[in-house]
C-alpha positions in Angstrom: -22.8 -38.3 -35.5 -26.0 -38.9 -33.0 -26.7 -35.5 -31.2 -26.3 -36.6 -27.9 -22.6 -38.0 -28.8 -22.5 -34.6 -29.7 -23.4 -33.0 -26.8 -21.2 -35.4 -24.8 -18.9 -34.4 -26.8 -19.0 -30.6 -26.5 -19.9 -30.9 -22.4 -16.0 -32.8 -22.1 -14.7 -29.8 -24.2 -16.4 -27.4 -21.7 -15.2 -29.6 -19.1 -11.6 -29.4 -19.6 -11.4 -26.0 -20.9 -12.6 -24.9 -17.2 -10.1 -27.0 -16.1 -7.5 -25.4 -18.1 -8.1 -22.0 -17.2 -6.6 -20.1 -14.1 -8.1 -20.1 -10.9 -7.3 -16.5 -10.1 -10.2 -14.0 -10.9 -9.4 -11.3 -13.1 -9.6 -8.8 -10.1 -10.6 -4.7 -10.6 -8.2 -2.6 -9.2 -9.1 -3.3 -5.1 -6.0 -3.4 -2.6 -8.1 -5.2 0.0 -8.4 -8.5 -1.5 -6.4 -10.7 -2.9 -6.0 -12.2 -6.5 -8.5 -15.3 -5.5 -7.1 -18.8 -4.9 -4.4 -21.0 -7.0 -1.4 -17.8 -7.1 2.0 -17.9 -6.8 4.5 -15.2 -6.8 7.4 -14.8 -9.9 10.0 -12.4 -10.1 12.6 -12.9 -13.1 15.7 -14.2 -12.2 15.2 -14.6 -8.5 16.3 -17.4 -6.2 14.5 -19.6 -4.3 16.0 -18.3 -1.4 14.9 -15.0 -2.3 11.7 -15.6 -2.9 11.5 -16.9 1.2 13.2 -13.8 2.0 10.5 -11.7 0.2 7.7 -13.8 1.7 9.2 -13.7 5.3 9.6 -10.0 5.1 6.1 -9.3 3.5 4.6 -11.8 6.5 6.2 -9.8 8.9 4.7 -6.7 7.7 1.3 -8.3 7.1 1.9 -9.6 10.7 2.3 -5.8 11.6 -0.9 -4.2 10.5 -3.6 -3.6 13.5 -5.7 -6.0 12.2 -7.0 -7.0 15.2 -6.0 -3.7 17.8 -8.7 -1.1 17.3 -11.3 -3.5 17.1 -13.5 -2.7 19.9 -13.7 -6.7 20.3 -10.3 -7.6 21.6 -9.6 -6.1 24.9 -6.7 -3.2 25.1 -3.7 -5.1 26.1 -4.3 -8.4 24.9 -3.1 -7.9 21.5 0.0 -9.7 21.5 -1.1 -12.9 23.5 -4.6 -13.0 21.8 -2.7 -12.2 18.5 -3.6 -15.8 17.0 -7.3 -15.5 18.1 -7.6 -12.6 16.9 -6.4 -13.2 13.5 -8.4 -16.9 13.0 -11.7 -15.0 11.5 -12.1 -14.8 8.1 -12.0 -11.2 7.5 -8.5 -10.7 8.9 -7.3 -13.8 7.1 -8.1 -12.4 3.8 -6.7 -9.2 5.0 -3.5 -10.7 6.1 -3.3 -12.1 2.0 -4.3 -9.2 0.6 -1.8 -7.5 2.4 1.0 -10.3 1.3 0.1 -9.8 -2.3 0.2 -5.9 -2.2 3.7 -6.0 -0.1 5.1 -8.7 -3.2 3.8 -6.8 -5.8 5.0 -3.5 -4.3 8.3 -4.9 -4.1 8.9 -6.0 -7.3 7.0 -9.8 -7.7 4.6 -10.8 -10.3 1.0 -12.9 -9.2 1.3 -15.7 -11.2 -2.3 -18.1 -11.9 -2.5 -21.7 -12.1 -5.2 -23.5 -13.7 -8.0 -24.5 -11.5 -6.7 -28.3 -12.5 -3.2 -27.9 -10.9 -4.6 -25.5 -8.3 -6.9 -28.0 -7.1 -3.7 -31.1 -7.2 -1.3 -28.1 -5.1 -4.4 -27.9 -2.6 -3.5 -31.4 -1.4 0.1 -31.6 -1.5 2.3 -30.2 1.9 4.8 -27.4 2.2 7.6 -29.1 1.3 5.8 -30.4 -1.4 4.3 -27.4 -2.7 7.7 -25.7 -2.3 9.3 -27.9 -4.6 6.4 -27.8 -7.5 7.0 -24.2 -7.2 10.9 -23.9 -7.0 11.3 -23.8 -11.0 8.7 -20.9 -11.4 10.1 -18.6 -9.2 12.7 -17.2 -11.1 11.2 -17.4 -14.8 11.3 -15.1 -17.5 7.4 -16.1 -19.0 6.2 -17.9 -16.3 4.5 -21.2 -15.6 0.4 -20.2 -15.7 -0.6 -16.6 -16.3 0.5 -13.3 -14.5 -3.0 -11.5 -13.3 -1.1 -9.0 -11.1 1.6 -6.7 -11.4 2.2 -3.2 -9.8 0.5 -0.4 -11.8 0.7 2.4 -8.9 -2.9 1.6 -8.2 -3.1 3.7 -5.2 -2.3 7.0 -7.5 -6.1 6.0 -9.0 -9.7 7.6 -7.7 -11.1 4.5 -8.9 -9.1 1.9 -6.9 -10.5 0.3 -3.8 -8.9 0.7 -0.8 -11.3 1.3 2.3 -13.3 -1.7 1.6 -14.0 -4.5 4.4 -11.8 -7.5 3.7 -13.4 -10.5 1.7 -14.4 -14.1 2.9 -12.4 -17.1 3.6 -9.3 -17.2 0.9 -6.5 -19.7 0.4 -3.6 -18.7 1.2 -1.2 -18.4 -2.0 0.8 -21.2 -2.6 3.7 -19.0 -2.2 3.3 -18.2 1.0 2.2 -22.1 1.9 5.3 -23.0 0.9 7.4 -21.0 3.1 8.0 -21.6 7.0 6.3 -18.9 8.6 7.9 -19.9 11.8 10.9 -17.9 10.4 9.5 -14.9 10.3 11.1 -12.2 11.9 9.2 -10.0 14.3 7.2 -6.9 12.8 6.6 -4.9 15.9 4.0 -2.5 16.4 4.1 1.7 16.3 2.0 4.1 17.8 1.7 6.2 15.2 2.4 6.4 11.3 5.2 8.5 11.7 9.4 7.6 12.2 9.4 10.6 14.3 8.6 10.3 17.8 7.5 13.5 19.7 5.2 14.4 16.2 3.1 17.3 16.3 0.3 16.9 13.8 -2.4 19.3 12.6 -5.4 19.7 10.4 -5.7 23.4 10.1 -4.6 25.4 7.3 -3.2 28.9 8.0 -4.9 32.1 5.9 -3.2 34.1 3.8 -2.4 36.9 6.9 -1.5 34.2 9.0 1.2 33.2 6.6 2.6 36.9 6.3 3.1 37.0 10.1 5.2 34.0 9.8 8.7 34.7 10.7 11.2 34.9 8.1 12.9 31.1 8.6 9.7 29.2 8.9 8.9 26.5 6.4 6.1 27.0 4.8 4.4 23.5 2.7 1.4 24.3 0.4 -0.6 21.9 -1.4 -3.9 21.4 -3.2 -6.7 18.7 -3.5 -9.6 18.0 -5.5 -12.2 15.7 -6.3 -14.4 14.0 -3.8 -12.7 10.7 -3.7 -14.1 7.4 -2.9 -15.1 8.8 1.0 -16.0 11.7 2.2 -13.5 13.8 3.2 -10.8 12.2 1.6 -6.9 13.2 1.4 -3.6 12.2 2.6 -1.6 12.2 5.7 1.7 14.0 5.1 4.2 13.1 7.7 8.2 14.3 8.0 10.5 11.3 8.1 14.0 12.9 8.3 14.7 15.7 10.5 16.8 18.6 9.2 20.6 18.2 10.4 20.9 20.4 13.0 17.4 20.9 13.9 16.6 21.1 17.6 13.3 24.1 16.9 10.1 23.0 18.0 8.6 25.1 15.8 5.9 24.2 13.6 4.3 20.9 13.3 5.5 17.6 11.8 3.1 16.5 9.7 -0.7 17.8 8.1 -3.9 16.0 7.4 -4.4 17.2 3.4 -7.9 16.8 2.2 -11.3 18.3 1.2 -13.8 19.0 3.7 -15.9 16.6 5.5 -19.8 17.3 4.9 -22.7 15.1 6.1 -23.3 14.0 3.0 -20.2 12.3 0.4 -21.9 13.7 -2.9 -21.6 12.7 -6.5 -18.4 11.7 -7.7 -18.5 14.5 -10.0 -18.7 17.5 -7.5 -15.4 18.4 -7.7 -14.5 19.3 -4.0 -11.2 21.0 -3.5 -8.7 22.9 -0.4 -5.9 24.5 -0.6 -4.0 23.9 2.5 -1.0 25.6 4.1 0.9 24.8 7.3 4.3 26.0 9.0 6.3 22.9 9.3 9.4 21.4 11.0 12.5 21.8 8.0 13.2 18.2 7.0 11.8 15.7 4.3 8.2 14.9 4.2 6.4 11.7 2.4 2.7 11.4 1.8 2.4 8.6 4.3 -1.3 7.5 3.3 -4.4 7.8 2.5 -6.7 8.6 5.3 -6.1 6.6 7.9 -6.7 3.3 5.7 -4.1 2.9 2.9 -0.5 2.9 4.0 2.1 3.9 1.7 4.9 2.3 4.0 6.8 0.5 1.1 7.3 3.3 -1.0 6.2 6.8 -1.1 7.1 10.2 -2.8 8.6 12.5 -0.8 10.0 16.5 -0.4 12.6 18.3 0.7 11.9 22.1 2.6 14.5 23.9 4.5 14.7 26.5 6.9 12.7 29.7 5.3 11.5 28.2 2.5 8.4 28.0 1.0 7.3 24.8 -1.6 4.3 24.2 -3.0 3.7 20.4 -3.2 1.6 20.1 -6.2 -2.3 20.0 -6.8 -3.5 16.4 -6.1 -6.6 14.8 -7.9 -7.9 11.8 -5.4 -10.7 11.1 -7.9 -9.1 11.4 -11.1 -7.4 8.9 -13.1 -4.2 10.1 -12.8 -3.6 11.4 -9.1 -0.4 14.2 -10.3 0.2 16.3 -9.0 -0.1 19.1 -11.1 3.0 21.3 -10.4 1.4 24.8 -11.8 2.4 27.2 -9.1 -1.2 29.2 -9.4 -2.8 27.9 -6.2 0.4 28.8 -3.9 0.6 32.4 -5.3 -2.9 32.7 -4.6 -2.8 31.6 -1.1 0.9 34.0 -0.4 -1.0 37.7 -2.4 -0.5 39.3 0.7 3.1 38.0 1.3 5.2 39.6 -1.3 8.8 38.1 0.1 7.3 34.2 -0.1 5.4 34.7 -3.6 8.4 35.7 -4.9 10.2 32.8 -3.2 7.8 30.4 -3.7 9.4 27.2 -5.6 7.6 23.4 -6.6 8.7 20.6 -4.6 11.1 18.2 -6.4 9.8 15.2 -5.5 11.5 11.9 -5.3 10.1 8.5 -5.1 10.7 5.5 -2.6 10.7 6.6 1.4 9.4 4.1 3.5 8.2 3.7 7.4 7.6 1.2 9.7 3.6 -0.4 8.0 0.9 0.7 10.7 -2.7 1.1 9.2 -5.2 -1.4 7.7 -4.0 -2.3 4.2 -0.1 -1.9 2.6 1.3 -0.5 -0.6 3.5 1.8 -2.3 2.6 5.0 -4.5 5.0 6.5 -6.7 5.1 10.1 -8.8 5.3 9.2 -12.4 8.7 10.6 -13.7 10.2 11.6 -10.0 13.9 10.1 -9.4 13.8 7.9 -6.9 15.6 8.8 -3.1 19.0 7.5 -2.4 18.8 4.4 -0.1 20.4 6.6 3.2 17.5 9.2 3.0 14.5 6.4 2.5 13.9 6.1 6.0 14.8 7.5 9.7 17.3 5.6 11.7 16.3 3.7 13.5 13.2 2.2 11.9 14.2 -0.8 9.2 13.2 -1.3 5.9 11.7 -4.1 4.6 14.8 -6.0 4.0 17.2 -5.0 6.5 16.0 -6.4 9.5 15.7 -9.9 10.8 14.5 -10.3 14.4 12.8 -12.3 17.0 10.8 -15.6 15.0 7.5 -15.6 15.8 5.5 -18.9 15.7 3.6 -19.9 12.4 0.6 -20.5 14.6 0.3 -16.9 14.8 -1.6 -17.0 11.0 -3.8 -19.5 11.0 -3.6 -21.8 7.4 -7.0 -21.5 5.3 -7.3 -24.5 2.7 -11.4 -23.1 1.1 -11.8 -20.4 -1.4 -14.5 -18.4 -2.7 -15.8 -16.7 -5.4 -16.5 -17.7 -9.6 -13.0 -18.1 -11.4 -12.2 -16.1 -14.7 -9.8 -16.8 -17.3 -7.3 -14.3 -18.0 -4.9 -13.9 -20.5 -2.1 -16.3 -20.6 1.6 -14.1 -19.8 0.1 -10.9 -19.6 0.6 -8.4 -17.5 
């Protein structure tokens, strides 16, 4: 055979085996992006109808994020009618997908790639049209295309990405195209990251002597972090979401900023940082709510129960390790209660359970769960009266409020076919 029938040849096989691969990148472990264009979302077994459901939901949390308050270019007060606006840049529309993707894959859905061949036919076809070339998928056992995303408790990582700037222009998952957004029911906005109102928050750890002066029936919380994190200063916010029955003190506060200190300089990723932090709280449950104030936990969190004189020690928490714990030794709380004989001897670990959830308020969405830890009964999961993500349906907002993007970015790279 001539050699340049030959290279003819082998450019058409290079040709259609681009074709033929998915159009989703095979992303790192980063919760502010999304799985790049040509995505769909598959959960086995589920309905069409559910799949809207789960899309209208996750929209209306998306829609919820302050994505566009705090930015010191939209004017205080005009967030609701310059909402649209606001929204139309780039950045927040990737941030808006990225934040789709993490609430479907926190809540039980698979990412699902099509090749860049179909991806690029599905980019011309409408949302009806789109809806029906997606309908059979939905619901599949080994899905049509390959899965590229599944939850993995990524936020329990050092090395995940989570404070990063949203990417470029993305297109939006077909999913999500295929759904009337105009349905979506009405997210609402909070103050604060907490279902408490009236919360009374602190930084400040109390010594040793501090603690011993404690009356007997405060509730004490200890916990521990190390590692330096991917910032500087880096820890959680621990906030109570259910008040102890009967609970009308306004002693102690209601929820603790737990990290290691803040310096002017980060430092290495190996300088293993650490602070062992105790703090006199209100009795009731408490959920690490997120991570600084970037990475919202509001579809899933662990959280502990302390009552009235007790004293728990929440663990020892590594934010740069690989596995985040925590490590339920008890060493760090009896060090921190030597000169309190009645609460070292009292001292117990938290029993953690897995799956509170609050009303989504920070920049990017997600769950974290406790490898192991039972998860809470669905009455305790959240304060009345603030929904979960499935319980509410409210006012519709327009589908105008998110802007449709039909361009992507970035190189595409295979990944393997049905794999999680």
């Amino acid at each position: 055979m001539p050699k340049t029938t030959l290279a003819a040849a082998g450019l058409a096989c290079l040709f259609w085996t681009i074709l033929a691969t998915p159009s989703a990148a095979q992303r790192k472990d980063d919760l502010t992006r999304p799985t790049e264009a040509g995505t769909y979302f598959n959960r086995p077994g589920a309905t069409v109808e559910e799949h809207d459901d789960a899309v209208l939901m996750c929209a209306a949390h998306a829609r919820g994020m302050p994505q566009a308050s705090g930015s010191p270019f939209v004017p205080a007060g005009l967030v609701e009618g310059a909402f649209s606006a606001a929204i139309a840049g780039a950045e927040d529309r990737a941030r808006f997908q990225a934040n789709m993707e993490n609430c479907m894959v926190a809540t039980g859905w698979r990412v699902v790639a099509v090749s860049r061949q179909e991806s690029g036919q599905m980019n011309r076809l409408n949302r009806e049209a789109v809806a029906e070339r997606i309908a059979p998928w939905i619901g599949m056992e080994t899905p049509h295309g390959w899965i590229v995303r599944t939850f993995e408790n990524e936020g329990a990582r050092g090395d995940t990405v989570w404070g990063a700037l949203p990417g470029g222009r993305q297109q939006r998952q077909f999913s999500v195209r295929s759904v009337d957004l105009g349905r979506t029911p009405r997210g609402g906005w909070a103050p604060v990251p907490s279902a408490i109102s009236g919360v009374r928050l602190t930084s400040d750890s109390l010594t040793p002597e501090q603690l011993a002066a404690l009356p007997p029936d405060a509730a004490v919380l200890v916990v521990k972090v190390v590692g330096t994190g991917r910032t500087n200063g880096e820890g959680f916010q621990i906030n109570r979401h259910r008040s102890w029955p009967g609970d009308t003190s306004m002693s102690g506060v209601s929820g603790f900023y737990a990290g290691v200190r803040w310096t002017m300089f980060k430092g290495s990723s190996r300088e293993r940082r650490e602070a062992l932090i105790a703090v006199a709280v209100r009795p009731g449950d408490y959920r690490i709510e997120s991570r600084m104030n970037t990475l919202d936990f509001c579809l899933g969190s662990p959280s502990v129960r302390i009552g009235p004189g007790e004293t728990v020690f929440m663990g020892t928490f590594d934010i740069a390790g690989e596995v985040l714990g925590p490590d339920m030794a008890l060493a760090p709380a009896q060090e921190m209660l030597v000169v309190n004989p009645e609460r070292l001897a009292a001292v117990r670990p938290a029993e953690w359970r897995n799956g509170s959830v609050s009303r989504c308020n920070l920049t990017y969405l997600y769950a974290l769960e406790i490898p192991g830890a039972p998860p809470l009964e669905p009455s305790q999961a959240v304060e009345p009266p603030v929904e979960t993500e499935f319980q509410s349906r409210m006012a519709v907002r327009s589908e105008d409020d998110v802007e449709d993007v039909s361009s992507t970015t970035g190189d595409d790279v295979p990944a393997e076919p049905n794999t999680p």
